[in-house]
C-alpha positions in Angstrom: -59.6 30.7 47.1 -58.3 27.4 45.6 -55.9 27.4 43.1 -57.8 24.7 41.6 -60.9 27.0 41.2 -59.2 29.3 39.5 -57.9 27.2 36.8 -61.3 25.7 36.6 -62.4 29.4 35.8 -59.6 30.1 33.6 -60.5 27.0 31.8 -64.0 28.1 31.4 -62.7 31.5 30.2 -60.6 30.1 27.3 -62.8 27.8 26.1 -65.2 30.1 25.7 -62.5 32.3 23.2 -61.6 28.7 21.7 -65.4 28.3 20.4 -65.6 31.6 20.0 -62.9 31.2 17.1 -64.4 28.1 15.5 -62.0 25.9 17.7 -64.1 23.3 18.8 -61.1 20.9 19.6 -59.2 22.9 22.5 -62.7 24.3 24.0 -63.8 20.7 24.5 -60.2 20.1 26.2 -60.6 23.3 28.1 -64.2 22.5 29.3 -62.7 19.0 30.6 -60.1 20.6 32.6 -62.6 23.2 34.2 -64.6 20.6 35.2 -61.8 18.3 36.0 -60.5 21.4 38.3 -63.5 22.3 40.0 -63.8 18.4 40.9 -60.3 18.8 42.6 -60.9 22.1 44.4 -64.0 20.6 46.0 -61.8 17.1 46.9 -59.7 19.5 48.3 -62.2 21.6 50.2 -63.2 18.3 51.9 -60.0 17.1 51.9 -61.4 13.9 51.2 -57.7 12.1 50.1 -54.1 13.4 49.1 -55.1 14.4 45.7 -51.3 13.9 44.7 -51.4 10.5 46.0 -54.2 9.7 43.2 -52.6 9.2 39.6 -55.3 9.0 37.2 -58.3 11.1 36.1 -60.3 8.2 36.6 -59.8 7.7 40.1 -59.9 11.9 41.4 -63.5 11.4 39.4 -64.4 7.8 41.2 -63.4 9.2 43.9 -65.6 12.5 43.7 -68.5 10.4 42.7 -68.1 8.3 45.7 -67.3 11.0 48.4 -69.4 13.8 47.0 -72.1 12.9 44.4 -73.4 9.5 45.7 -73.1 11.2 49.7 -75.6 13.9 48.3 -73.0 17.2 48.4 -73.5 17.5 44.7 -76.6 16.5 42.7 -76.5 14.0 40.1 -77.4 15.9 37.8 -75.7 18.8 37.5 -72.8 16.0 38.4 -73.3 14.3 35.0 -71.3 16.9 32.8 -68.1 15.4 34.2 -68.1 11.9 32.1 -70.4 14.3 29.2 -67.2 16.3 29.4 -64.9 13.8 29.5 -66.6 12.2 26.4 -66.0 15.1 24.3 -62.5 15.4 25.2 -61.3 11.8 24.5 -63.2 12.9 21.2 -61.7 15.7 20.1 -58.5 14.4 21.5 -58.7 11.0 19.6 -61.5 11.4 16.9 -60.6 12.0 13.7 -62.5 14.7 12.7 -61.3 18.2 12.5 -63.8 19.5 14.6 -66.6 18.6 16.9 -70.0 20.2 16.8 -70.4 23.5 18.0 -73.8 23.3 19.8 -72.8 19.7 21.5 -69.5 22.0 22.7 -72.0 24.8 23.5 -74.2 22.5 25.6 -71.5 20.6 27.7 -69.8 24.5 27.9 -72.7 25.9 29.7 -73.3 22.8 31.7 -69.6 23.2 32.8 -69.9 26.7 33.6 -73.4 25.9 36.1 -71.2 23.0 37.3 -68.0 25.1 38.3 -70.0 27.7 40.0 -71.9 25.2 42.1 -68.7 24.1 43.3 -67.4 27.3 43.9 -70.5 28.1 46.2 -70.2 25.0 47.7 -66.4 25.8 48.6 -67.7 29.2 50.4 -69.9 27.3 52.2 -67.4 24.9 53.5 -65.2 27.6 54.3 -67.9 30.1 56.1 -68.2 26.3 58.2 -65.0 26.2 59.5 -64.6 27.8 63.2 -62.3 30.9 63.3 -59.2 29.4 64.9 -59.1 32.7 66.5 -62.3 33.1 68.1 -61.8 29.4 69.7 -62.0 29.0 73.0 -62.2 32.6 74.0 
């Protein structure tokens, strides 16, 4: 499984516990970074580019929207919590209020978690594509 996957669930996991506890700040970072993740584990399933290679956040997402979303791999709309989630991260991580609204957090959480698992299925299938480089040739 890819490493990035699993953070992705990990992220989804602890913000969960953050909104659970009234922290609306670090759930909306953790819900970024599980989406963020799961973008980069399919980028890396495809390997579509050397994801190291890419610098910013902006361009792994360009780059996702170009290769994956806009190709038809992911739909569009289940695609659109990424810049939702990366809305309410630059938010709680610049905004001046204490907190953000729990049901907005809520609402991008539960698109996050549909969005992660897509990707995850969509890894699986990518992998069960692959030829076994064993059975090859015999």
């Amino acid at each position: 499984m890819s490493g990035y996957l699993v953070r992705a669930r990990q992220a989804l996991r602890t913000a969960e516990s953050n909104l659970d506890s009234g922290d609306t700040i670090g759930a909306s970072s953790r819900v970024y970074y599980a989406v963020f993740d799961a973008v980069r584990a399919v980028l890396s399933a495809f390997q579509v580019a050397d994801l190291d290679r890419i610098r910013t956040h902006r361009g792994i997402s360009h780059l996702f929207h170009v290769a994956v979303v806009q190709t038809g791999i992911v739909d569009e709309k289940i695609a659109r919590v990424l810049p939702r989630a990366l809305e309410l991260r630059l938010s709680a991580d610049y905004g001046s209020d204490p907190s953000l609204d729990s049901d907005v957090v809520r609402d991008v959480l539960i698109e996050a978690r549909h969005f992660v698992a897509a990707c995850g299925r969509l890894i699986e299938t990518i992998g069960d594509a692959k030829p076994d480089s064993q059975g090859e040739g015999s």
